[in-house]
Each structure stands twice: as structure tokens, then as C-alpha cells.
DONUFI-437471 format. One record per residue (C-alpha): residue in one letter; x, y, z. Coordinates in steps of 0.2 Angstrom, whole numbers. Layout:
[pt A; [X; Y; Z]]
...
% end
This chain:
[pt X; [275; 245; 507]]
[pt X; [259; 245; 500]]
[pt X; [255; 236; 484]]
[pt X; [241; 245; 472]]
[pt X; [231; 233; 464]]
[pt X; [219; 239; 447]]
[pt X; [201; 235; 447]]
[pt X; [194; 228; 430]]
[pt X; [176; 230; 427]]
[pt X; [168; 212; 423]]
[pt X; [156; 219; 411]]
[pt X; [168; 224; 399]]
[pt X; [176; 206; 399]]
[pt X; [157; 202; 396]]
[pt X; [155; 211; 383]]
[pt X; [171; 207; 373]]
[pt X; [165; 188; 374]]
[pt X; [150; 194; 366]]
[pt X; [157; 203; 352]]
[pt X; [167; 190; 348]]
[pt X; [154; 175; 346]]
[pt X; [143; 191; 335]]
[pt X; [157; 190; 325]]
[pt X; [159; 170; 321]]
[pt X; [141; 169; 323]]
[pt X; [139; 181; 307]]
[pt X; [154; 174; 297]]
[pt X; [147; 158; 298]]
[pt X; [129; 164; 292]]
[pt X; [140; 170; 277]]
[pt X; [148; 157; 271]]
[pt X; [132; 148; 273]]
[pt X; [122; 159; 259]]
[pt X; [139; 155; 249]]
[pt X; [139; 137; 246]]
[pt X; [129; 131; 229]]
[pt X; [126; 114; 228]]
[pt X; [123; 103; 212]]
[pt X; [106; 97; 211]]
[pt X; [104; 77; 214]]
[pt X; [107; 66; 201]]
[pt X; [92; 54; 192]]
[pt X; [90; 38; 188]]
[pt X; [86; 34; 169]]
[pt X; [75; 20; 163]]
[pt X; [75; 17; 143]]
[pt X; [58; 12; 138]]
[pt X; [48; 6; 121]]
[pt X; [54; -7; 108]]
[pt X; [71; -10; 106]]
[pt X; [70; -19; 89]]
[pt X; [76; -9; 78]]
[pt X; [68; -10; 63]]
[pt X; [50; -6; 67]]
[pt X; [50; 8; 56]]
[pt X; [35; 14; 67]]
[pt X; [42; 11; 83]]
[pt X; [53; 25; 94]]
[pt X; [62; 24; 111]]
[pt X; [58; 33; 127]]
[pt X; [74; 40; 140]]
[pt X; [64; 43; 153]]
[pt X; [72; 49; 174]]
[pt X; [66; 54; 190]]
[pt X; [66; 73; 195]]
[pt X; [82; 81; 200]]
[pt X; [80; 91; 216]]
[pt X; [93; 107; 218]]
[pt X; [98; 108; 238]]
[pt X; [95; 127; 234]]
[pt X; [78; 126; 227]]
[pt X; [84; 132; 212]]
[pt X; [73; 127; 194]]
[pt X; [83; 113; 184]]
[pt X; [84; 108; 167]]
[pt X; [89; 92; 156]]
[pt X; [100; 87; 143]]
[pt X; [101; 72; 134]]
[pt X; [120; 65; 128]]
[pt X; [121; 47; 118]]
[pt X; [138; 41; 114]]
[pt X; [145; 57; 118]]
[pt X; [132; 68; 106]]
[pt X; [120; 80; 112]]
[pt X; [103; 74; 107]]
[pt X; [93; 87; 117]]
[pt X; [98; 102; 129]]
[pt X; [90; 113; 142]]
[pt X; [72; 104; 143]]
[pt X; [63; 105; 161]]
[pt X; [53; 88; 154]]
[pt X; [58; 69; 163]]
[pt X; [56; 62; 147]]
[pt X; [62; 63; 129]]
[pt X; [60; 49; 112]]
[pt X; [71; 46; 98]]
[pt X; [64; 36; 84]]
[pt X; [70; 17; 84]]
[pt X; [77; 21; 66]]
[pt X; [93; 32; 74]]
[pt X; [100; 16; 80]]
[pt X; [105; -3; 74]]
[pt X; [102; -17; 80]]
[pt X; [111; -29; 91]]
[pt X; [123; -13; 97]]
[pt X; [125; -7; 116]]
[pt X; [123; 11; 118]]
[pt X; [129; 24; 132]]
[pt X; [122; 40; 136]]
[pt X; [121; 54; 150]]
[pt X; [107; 63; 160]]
[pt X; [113; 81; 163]]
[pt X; [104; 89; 178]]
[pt X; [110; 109; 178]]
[pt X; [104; 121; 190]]
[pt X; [102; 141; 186]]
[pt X; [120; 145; 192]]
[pt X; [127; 132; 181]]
[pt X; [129; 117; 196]]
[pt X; [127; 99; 185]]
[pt X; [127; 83; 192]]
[pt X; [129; 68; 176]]
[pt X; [118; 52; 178]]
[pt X; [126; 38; 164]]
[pt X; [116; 24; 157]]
[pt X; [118; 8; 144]]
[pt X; [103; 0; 132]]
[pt X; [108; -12; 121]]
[pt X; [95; -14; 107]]
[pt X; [89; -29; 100]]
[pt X; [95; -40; 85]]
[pt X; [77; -45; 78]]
[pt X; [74; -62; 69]]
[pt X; [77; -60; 47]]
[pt X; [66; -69; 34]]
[pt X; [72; -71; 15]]
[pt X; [59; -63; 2]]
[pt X; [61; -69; -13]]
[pt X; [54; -62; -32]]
[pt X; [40; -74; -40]]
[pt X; [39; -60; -52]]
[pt X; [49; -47; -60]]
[pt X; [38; -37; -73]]
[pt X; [39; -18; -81]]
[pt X; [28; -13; -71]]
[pt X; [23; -23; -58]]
[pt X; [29; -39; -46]]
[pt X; [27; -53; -34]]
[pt X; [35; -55; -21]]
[pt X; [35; -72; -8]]
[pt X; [41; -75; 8]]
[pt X; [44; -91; 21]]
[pt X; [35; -88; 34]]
[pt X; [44; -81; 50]]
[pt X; [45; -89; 65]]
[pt X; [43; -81; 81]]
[pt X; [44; -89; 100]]
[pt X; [29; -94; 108]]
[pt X; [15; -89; 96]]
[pt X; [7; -96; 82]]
[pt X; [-3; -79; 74]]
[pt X; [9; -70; 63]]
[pt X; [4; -54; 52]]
[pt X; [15; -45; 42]]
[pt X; [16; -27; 42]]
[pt X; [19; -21; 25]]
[pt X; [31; -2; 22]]
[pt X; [34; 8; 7]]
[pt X; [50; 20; 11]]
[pt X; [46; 18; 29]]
[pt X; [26; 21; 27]]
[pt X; [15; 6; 31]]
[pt X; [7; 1; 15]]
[pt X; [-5; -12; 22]]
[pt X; [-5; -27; 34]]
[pt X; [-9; -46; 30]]
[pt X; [-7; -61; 35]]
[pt X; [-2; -69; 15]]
[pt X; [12; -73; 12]]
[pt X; [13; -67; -3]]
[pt X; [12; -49; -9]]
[pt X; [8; -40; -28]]
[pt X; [15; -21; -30]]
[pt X; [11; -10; -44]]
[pt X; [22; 3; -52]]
[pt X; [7; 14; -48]]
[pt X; [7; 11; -30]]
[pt X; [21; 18; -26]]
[pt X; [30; 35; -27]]
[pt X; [43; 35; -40]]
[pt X; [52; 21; -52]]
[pt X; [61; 15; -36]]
[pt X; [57; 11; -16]]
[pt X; [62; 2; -1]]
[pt X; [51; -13; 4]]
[pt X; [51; -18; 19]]
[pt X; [41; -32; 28]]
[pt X; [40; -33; 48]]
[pt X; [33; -49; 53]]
[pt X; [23; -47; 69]]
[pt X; [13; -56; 85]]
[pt X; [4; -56; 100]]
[pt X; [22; -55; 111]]
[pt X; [35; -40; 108]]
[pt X; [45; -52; 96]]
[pt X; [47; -48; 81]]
[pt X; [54; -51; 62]]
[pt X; [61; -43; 48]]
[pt X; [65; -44; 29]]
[pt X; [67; -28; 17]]
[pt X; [72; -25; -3]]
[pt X; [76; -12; -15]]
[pt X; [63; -12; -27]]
[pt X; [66; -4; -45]]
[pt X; [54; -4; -60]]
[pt X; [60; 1; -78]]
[pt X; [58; 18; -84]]
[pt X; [40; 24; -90]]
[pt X; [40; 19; -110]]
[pt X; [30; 32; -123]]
[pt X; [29; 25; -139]]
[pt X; [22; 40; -151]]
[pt X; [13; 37; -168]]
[pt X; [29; 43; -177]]
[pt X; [38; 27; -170]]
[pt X; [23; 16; -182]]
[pt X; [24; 14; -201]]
[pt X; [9; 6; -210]]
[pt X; [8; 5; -231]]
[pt X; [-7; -1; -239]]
[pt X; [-1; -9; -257]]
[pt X; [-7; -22; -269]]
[pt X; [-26; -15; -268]]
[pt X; [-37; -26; -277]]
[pt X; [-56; -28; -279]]
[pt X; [-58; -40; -261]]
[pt X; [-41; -38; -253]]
[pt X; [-27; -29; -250]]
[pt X; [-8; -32; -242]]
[pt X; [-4; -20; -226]]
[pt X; [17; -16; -225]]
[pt X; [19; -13; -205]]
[pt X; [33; -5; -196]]
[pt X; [40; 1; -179]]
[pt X; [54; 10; -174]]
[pt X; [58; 5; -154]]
[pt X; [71; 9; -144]]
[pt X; [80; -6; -137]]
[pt X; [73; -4; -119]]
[pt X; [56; 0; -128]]
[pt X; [58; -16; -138]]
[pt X; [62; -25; -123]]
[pt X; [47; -18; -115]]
[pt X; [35; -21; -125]]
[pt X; [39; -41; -131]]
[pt X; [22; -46; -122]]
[pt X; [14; -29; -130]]
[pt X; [-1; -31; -141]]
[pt X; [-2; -24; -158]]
[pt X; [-17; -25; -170]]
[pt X; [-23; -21; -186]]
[pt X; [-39; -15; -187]]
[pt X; [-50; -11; -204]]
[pt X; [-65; 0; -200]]
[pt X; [-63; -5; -181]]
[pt X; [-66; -24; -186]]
[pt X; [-47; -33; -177]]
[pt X; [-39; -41; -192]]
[pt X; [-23; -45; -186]]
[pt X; [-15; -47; -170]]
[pt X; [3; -49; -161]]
[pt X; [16; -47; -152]]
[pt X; [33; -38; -155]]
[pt X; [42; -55; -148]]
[pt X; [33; -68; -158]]
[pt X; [34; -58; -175]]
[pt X; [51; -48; -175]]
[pt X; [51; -28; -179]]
[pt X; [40; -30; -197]]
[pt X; [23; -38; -200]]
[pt X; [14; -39; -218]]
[pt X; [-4; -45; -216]]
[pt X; [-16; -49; -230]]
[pt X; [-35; -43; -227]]
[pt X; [-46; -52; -239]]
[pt X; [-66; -52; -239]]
[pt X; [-69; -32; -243]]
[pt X; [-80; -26; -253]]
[pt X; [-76; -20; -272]]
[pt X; [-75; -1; -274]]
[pt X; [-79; 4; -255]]
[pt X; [-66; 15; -244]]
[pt X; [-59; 8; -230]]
[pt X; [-50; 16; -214]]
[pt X; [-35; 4; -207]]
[pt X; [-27; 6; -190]]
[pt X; [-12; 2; -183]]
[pt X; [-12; 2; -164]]
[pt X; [0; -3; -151]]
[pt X; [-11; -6; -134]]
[pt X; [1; -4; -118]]
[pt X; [-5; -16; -103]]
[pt X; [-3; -8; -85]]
[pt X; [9; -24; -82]]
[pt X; [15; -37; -93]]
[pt X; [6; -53; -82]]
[pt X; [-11; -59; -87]]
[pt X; [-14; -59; -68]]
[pt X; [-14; -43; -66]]
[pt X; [-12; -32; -80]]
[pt X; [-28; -20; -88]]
[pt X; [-26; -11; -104]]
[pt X; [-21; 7; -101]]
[pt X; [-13; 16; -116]]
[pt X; [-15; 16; -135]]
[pt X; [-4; 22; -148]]
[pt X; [-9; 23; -166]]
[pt X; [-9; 28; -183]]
[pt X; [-20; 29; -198]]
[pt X; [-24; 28; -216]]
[pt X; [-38; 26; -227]]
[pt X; [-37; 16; -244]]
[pt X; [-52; 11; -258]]
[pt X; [-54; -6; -267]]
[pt X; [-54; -5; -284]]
[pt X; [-70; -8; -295]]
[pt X; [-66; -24; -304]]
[pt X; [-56; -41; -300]]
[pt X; [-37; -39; -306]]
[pt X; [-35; -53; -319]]
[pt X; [-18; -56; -319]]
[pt X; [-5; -53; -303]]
[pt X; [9; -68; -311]]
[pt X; [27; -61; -314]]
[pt X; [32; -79; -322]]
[pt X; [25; -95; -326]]
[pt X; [36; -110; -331]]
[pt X; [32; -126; -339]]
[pt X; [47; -140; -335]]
[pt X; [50; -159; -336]]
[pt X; [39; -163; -352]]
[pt X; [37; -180; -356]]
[pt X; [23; -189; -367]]
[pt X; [11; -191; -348]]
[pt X; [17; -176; -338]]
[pt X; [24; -160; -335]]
[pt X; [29; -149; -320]]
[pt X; [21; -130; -320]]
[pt X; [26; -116; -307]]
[pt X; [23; -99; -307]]
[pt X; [29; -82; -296]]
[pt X; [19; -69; -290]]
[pt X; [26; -51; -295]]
[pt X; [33; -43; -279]]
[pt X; [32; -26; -275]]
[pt X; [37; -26; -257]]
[pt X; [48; -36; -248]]
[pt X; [36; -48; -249]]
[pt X; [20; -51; -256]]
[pt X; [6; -62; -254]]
[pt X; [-9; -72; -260]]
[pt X; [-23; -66; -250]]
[pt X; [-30; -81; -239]]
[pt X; [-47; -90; -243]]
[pt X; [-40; -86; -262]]
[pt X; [-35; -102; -274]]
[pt X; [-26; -106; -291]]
[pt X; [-36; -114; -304]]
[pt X; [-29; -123; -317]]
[pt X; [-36; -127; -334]]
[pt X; [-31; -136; -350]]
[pt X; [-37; -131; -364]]
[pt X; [-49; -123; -356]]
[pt X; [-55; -137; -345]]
[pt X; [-54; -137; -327]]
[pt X; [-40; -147; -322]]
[pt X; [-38; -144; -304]]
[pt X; [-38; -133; -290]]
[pt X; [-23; -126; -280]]
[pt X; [-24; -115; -261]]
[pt X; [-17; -99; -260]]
[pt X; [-2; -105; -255]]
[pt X; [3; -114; -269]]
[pt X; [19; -111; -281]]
[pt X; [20; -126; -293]]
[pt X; [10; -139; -298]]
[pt X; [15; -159; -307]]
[pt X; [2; -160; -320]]
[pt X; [1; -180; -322]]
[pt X; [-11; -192; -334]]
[pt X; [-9; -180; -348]]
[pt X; [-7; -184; -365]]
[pt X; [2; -172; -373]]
[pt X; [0; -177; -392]]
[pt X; [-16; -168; -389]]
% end
């Protein structure tokens, strides 16, 4: 019996094989073009000073450049303690001013590398900033409208040259190396600032101190606050009634304020509110009979209230005009009492007629007494009574 055998051509084994790896080959090409990789992560370094209250100061997050597998443009976001501070920059570097954070603190933050399909990869990293030395200011000071201010002088490692940086709300005001510092109302913006003092040297260390400062309100005295009366006129003197009307933090204020009196711009009369209470009552004497006179009241405001460093900036005043009269008055006595007669002696007094609340002799003036027409003795202005003695009074 025969046995049939079937012939198979080789090449069509051959090229079944072939189709087959075509197959894998391009499958695998595929899934090759479908794999996105994140791009590489960076390495962050934290730069610039890390004491944190150099107001002038800021710190730098710098990292190395992120490379996508796919060459694929990347972009940067910033994260600190879980806060964005910055997204989707293609910069390596970014800075925060020093002020966003305080001292002696650890911080933790992220470096986010994100390609343009979205892939991320997360760098973390930790700063911890320093706690910078602190110095005391003290007041030497305290006026309206200016003060002094002194401080111990700061001590920083390895370095003897220290200079202080002087701010004003966080703008540098001036730099010294004193110890000791004057401001002005007028130098800074406001009633009311932050001081601060950053001492400094050759070496990154530095020190601190800072204080609220606050100056009083700006005081405005006006003309109708000031009272002046011009009374008991006479030939070669006359009695000037002066009056204010301050507010008590205007009193307060102006204790070590100036006011003056002035007849026909010649100072007569000068004070403070302090020293001589709310009312004052000069006497001007020496004028000329029959002759008008202006008089002046004037408060003069000082720029501060320290010799050291005040200048005469404001004035305030009011005004009247008066005229002596033409001949001497003769006779200004309310009373005059004669007590304690005996044969050799006797007491004399007398009282001026008041027509204020108070009323005075003019200075440089006296009291002459006579008997009998005779000249017995002479008496200064101040006088009030008199013991006549040696007399004989059976005369």
C-alpha cells in the first residue's frame, strides 16, 4: 500500500516567521512612542542672608536645570510650608524678601519640575534662618516733637568696627557709627513710625534692636485762644491783664513755650506757661506821656522743646494799641490808715484801688512820705505800710 505524503513549500514557513517578528517588531515601536517620563529632579541651594531682620536683605531658592527624557520644555514652581510662592516660571532661580520669614525658624519647601504633558517630579528642601544678636535702645529724650535715643554698643564675633544701619518703617534713614541718634517730628512721615537699628561689620553677623516711636499730635494755638487788657493807663506806665485759653494737651505742650509781651516791638515781658500758671499781669513803666503805643501778645512755638535742638518756627499773636495820658495821675490810693498813736510814733498803710484782679505799682516807681509838708522818707514801689518813729506828735 502506498502511503501519500503532502509537500509544504519552505517559503511559506518563511514568510509566516517574518510576519510575525513585523508584528512584535512594530507593537513594541508603539509602546515606545507611549511612554512619558517625568523630567529629573533638581537640587535646591538657599542663598543670601538668613538674618532676618535686615530689612534690606532677601533670600535666593536657587536649583539645577530639570531635563525631560522626552525633550520636552519644563517649568518651576516654588512651594514653602505647603504655600505656593511662585508657579510655572522657566527661571532656576527665584527671591523672597528676608521680611516673609522669622528668625530662628526651620522652613521646608518644594522644587516642582512639570513638563508640557503635565509629568512632575518634587525636589524638598529645609533652611533654617538665623536668630541674630539684640541690643536694648533706650530713650535719653522724649520731647513733642523730637527725641534721643542711646544704645549699648552691640557685640558681634570676631570684629571690632561696628556701624549701625539706621531704618525709618523699613527705609534706611542713615548709617553711623554713634551710638546715639536725634529724630525730629519732621523727619519722618506721620506722628508715628518703626525705628529700627541693625548693627553691622565686616563679617555676615549681625545685630538688632527696633522701637515704636510716637510724637504728640501737631498743636495750633489761634489768636482767639490769647486775651490781653490794657487798664490803669497813666502818663509813664500802664498794667497789661493777659490770658490763654489752652486745651489740656495744648497746655501740656507748651509748659516750655515762650510767651512775650512786646510794646512797639521792644520784649517787655517774657515766660513760660509752666512757671507762671494760665494768667500773667505785667506792669510796663518808662513810656512816654501822651504817645500811642501798639502792645503784643505772642506765643512763639519752638520746633522741639530741648535747647539742644529746637529753632523757633511758629508765632501766634494778638494785638492792641493804647495812649498814655497827658499828665501824671495824682492820686491812685483807695485807703490810707493811720494806727498805733502814741506821743513818738505811729503806724501808716495804705491800699491801692484795684480794678482788676490785681493791680500794681509800676516798677522803678516809689512812695514818698511827707509831714507837714516835709520830706520824711522814701518807700519802693512795693511797699504797703510804713512805722513812722521819732515823731513828736504834740506838733
Amino acid at each position: 500500500m502506498a502511503v501519500k505524503t503532502s509537500k509544504v513549500c519552505p517559503f511559506g514557513y518563511i514568510k509566516k516567521i517574518f510576519c510575525s517578528l513585523f508584528i512584535v517588531v512594530a507593537l513594541s515601536a508603539c509602546d515606545e512612542r507611549d511612554i512619558n517620563l517625568p523630567p529629573s529632579e533638581v537640587v535646591v541651594t538657599v542663598k543670601g542672608s538668613l538674618d532676618m531682620r535686615l530689612l534690606d536683605d532677601t533670600i535666593t531658592f536657587e536649583w539645577t536645570p530639570s531635563v525631560d527624557p522626552e525633550g520636552r520644555s519644563v517649568t518651576y514652581s516654588l512651594q514653602i510650608l505647603d504655600t505656593e510662592i511662585v508657579a510655572g516660571i522657566t527661571a532656576l532661580s527665584y527671591s523672597i524678601s528676608a521680611n516673609d520669614f522669622s528668625p530662628g525658624n526651620t522652613y521646608t519647601g518644594l522644587v516642582i519640575a512639570r513638563d508640557e504633558s503635565g509629568k512632575e517630579s518634587r525636589s524638598d528642601f529645609d533652611f533654617t534662618t538665623n536668630r541674630p544678636a539684640h541690643f536694648a535702645i533706650s530713650t535719653k529724650y522724649d520731647g513733642y516733637t523730637a527725641k534721643q535715643f542711646v544704645w549699648n554698643r552691640a557685640t558681634l564675633p570676631d570684629t571690632t568696627k561696628v556701624w549701625y544701619d539706621i531704618y525709618i518703617n523699613g527705609v534706611l534713614f542713615k548709617t553711623q557709627k554713634d551710638t546715639s541718634l536725634v529724630i525730629r517730628q519732621r523727619e519722618i512721615p506721620g506722628r508715628s513710625a518703626m525705628l529700627q537699628i541693625v548693627a553691622k561689620s565686616s563679617n555676615p553677623f549681625t545685630a538688632y534692636a527696633d522701637k515704636q516711636l510716637h510724637f504728640w499730635p501737631e498743636l495750633v494755638v489761634s489768636a482767639a485762644q490769647m486775651g490781653m487788657r490794657i487798664y490803669n493807663i497813666s502818663d509813664k506806665s500802664v498794667n497789661v491783664f493777659l490770658t490763654r485759653s489752652l486745651s489740656f494737651i495744648q497746655y501740656q505742650n507748651f509748659l516750655l513755650a515762650p510767651h512775650q509781651l512786646y510794646i512797639d516791638g521792644v520784649q517787655q515781658f517774657s515766660t513760660y506757661c509752666g512757671s507762671a500758671g494760665p494768667r500773667q499781669y505785667p506792669q510796663i513803666v518808662g513810656l512816654a506821656p501822651n504817645t500811642t503805643y501798639t502792645a503784643r501778645y505772642q506765643f512763639s512755638y519752638p520746633d522741639s522743646f530741648n535747647p539742644e535742638y529746637e529753632q523757633i518756627s511758629k508765632h501766634v499773636y494778638v494785638e492792641k494799641t493804647f495812649t498814655t495820658s497827658a499828665t501824671p495821675i495824682t492820686s491812685q490810693f483807695d485807703q490810707i490808715d493811720v494806727t498805733n498813736v502814741t506821743a513818738t510814733s505811729a503806724a501808716l498803710s495804705w491800699r491801692i484801688q484795684v480794678e482788676e484782679e490785681s493791680c500794681y505799682v509800676p516798677v522803678g516807681s516809689a512812695f514818698y512820705i511827707y509831714l507837714n509838708g516835709v520830706h520824711w522818707s522814701t518807700l519802693p514801689h512795693t511797699a504797703t505800710g510804713v512805722v513812722l518813729e521819732n515823731l513828736n506828735l504834740n506838733t
